[in-house]
C-alpha positions in Angstrom: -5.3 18.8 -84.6 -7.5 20.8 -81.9 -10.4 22.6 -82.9 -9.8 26.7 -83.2 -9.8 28.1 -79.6 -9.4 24.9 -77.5 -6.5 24.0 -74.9 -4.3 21.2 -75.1 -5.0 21.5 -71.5 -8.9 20.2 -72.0 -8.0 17.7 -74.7 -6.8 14.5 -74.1 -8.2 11.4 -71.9 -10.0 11.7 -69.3 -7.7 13.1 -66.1 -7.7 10.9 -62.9 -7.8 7.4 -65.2 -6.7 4.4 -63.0 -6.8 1.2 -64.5 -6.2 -2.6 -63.8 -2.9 -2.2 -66.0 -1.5 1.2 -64.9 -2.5 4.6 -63.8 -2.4 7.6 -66.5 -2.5 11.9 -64.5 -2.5 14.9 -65.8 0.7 17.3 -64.2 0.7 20.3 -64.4 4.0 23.0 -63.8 3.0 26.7 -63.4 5.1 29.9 -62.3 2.7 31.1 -59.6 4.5 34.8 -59.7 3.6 34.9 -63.5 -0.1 34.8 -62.5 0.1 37.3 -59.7 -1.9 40.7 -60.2 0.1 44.3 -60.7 1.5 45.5 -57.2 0.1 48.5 -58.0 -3.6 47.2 -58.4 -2.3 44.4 -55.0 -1.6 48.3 -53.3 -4.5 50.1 -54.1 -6.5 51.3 -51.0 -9.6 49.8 -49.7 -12.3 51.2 -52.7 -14.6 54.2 -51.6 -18.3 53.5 -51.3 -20.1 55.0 -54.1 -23.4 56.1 -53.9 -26.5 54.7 -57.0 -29.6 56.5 -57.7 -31.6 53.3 -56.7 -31.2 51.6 -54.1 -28.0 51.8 -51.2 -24.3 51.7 -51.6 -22.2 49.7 -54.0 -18.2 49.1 -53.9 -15.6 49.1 -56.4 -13.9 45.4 -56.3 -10.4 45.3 -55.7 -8.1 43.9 -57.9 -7.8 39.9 -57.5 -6.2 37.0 -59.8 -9.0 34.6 -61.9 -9.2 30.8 -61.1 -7.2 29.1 -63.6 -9.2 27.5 -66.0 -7.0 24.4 -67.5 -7.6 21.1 -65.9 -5.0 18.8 -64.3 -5.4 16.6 -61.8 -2.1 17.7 -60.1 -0.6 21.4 -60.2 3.3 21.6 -59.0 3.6 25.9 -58.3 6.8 27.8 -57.9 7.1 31.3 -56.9 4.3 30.8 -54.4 5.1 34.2 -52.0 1.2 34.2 -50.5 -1.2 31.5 -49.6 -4.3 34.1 -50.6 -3.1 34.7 -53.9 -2.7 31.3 -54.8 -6.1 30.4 -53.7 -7.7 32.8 -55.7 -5.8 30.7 -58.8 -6.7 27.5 -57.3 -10.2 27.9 -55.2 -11.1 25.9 -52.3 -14.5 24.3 -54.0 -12.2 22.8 -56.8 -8.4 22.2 -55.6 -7.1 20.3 -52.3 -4.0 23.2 -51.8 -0.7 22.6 -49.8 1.9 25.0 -49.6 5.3 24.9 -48.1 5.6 25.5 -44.2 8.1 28.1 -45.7 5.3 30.3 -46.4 4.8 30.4 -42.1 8.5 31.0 -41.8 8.9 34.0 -43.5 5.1 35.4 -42.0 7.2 38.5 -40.1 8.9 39.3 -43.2 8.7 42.2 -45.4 6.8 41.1 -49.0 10.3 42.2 -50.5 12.1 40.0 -48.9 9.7 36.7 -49.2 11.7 33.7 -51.1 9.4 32.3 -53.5 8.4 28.8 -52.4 6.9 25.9 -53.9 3.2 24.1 -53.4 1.3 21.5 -54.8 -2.8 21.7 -55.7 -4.5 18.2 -56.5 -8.1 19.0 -58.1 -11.0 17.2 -55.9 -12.8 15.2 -58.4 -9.5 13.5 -59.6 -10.4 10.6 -57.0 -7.0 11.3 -55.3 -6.7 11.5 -51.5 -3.8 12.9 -49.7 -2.9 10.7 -47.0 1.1 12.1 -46.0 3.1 15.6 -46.6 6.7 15.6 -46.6 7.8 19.2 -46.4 11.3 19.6 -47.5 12.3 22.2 -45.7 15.8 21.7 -45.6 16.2 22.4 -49.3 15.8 26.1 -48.4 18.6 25.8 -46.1 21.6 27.7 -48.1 25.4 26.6 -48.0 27.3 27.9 -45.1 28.4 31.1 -45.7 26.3 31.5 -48.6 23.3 34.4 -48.5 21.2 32.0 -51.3 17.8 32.7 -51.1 16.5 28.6 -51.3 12.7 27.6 -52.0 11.8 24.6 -49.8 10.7 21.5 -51.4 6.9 20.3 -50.9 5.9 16.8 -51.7 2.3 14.6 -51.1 1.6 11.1 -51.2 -1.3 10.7 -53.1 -3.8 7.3 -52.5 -5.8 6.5 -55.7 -8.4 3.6 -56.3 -5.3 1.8 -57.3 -2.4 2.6 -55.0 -0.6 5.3 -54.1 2.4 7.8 -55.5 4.4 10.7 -54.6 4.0 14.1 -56.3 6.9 16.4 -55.6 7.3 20.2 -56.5 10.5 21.7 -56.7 12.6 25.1 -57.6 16.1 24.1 -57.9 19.0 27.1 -57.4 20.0 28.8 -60.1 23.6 27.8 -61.2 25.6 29.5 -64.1 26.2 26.9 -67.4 29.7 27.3 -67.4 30.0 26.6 -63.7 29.0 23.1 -62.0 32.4 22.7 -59.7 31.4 22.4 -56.2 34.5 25.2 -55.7 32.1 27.6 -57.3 30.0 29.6 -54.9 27.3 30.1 -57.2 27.0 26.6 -58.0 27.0 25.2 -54.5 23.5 25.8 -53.2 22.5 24.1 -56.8 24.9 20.8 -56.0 23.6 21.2 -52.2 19.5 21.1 -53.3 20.3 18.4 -56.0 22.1 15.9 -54.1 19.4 16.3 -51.1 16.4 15.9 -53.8 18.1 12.5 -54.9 18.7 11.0 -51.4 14.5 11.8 -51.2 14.4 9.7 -54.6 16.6 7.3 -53.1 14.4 6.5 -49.6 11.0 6.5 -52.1 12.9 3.8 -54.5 14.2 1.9 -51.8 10.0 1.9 -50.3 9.2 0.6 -54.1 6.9 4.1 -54.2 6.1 5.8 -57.3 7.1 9.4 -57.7 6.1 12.2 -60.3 8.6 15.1 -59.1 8.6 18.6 -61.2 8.7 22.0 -61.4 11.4 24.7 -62.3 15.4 23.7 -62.6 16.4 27.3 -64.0 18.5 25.7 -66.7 18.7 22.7 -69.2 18.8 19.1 -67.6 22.0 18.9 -70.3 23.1 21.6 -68.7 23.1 20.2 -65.1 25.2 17.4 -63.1 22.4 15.7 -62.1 23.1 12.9 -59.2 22.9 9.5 -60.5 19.2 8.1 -59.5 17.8 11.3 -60.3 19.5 11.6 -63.9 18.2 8.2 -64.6 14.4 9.3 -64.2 11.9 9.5 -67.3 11.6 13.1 -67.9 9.8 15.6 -70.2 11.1 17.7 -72.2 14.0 14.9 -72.7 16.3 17.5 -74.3 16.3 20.7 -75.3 15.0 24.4 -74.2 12.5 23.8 -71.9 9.7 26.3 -72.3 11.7 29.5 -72.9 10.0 30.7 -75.6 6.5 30.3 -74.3 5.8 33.7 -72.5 7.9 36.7 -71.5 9.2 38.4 -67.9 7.8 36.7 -65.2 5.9 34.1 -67.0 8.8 32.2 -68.6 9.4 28.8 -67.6 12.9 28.6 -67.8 14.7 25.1 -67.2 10.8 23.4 -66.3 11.0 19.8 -66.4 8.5 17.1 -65.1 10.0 13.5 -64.0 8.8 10.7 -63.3 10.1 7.3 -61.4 8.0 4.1 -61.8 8.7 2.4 -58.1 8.0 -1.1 -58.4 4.4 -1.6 -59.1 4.7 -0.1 -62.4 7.7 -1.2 -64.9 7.1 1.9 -67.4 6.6 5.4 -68.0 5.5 7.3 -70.6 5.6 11.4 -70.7 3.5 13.3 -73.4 3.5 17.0 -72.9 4.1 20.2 -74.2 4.4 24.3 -73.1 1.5 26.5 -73.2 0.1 29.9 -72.3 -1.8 29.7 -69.2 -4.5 32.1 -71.0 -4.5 32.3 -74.7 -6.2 35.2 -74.7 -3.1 36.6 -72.8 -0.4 34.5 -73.6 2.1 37.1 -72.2 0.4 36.4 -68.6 2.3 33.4 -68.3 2.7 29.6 -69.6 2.6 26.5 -67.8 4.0 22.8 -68.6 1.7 20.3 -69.1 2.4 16.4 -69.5 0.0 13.1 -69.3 2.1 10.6 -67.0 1.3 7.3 -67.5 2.8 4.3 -65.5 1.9 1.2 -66.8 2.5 -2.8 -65.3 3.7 -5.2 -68.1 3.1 -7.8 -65.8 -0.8 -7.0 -65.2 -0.8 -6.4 -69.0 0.2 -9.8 -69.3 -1.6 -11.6 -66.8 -5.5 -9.2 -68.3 -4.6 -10.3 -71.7 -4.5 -13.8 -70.8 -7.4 -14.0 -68.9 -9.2 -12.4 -71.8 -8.0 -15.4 -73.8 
């Protein structure tokens, strides 16, 4: 049990914890639309100078979103539309932030238009250094023919005391339960992003390289025809409604999964999470997912507990 008013996000072991015998992070998955501001505070002119008996000229401040205040060592965002906002949630002092080269793509385009993206934010006192970016563009790449609006992938390789892993953020199309037939048009961009994540998976196994992927599939892995490598990955939730009923509108985290692939420096993997609001104050604001990964090494365990004997 937590003590009244405290966050499964601060509870816990220590975030960051690499070890001889494995290494343990803290993931986060967050719907970076649920936190954004009102569009009509985002359009509100430029506030008016207004005038104090003392001493000068003071403004109004505009409207602007808080700095989350959970801790994770990684955060994987979807519906990223604007690199500002997200820094605000994430600031510059705290978080190491990469966002999809989508974001550039679509810099002529009318807000309206903007296809929420994906980004990743690794905290800077998590002693994790990002040494290479993959960004998966081609994931927003829709079926021929098909006027999908895709999110791009995003994906960091992360160098610890201890070695190194992939982190991956995703927001997989959003296909129909009763239809998973590649004939189905709805279903194709889905099949398309899916088969294209697990040929990533593939290339990362075949490099014996960790990877920690997550973020927002729309729908229940059950649900899904996943491709083989990436339907045999450790995930959490393992079955079930994932997140649903955690926050309303915008906020909901429908379909959020985080997975997790050992490579082969580590043997097993264990996933202990749960949904919850981002603020409790405000639970209606939004929720995120939250898991501890751990990836431990039988062998080292082995090879530590005889030494010690």
């Amino acid at each position: 049990m937590l003590p009244a008013g405290r966050s499964y996000a601060q509870a816990g072991p220590q975030p960051g914890n690499w070890s001889a015998e494995g290494l343990q992070l803290r993931i986060a998955s967050i719907n970076a639309a649920g936190q954004q501001i009102t569009q009509a505070a985002a359009e509100q002119p430029e506030p008016q100078p207004v005038w104090r008996h003392t001493f000068g000229s003071e403004r109004r401040a505009a409207a602007v979103r808080q700095p989350l205040r959970f801790q994770a060592d990684v955060v994987l965002l979807h519906g990223v539309t604007s690199v500002a906002s997200v820094r605000q949630m994430f600031p510059a002092r705290v978080y190491h932030l990469v966002v999809s080269r989508q974001i550039l793509q679509q810099a002529e385009r009318e807000r309206e238009s903007l296809v929420p993206t994906t980004a990743i934010a690794v905290r800077r006192d998590a002693g994790l250094r990002v040494v290479a970016q993959d960004h998966m563009l081609h994931l927003g790449n829709a079926p021929s023919g098909s006027e999908d609006r895709l999110a791009a992938g995003t994906a960091l390789k992360l160098m610890g005391r201890r070695g190194a892993l992939w982190v991956l953020a995703l927001d997989i199309a959003q296909c129909p339960e009763d239809a998973h037939q590649p004939g189905v048009a709805r279903c194709e961009a889905t099949i398309q992003q899916l088969g294209a994540v697990d040929e990533w998976l593939s290339e990362r196994e075949q490099a014996g390289e960790a990877v920690i992927a997550g973020g927002r599939f729309h729908q229940t892995i059950e649900a899904t025809a996943l491709p083989e490598l990436l339907g045999k990955l450790a995930r959490f939730p393992q079955s079930g409604s994932a997140g649903g009923d955690c926050a309303v509108d915008d906020g909901a985290m429908p379909g959020a999964y985080v997975l997790a692939s050992p490579g082969s420096r580590f043997d097993k993997v264990r996933l202990d999470g749960r949904f919850e609001p981002v603020n409790e104050a405000a639970p209606e604001s939004g929720c995120l997912l939250m898991v501890d990964v751990r990836l431990d090494s039988t062998w080292a365990q082995t090879v530590i507990r005889a030494a010690r004997h």
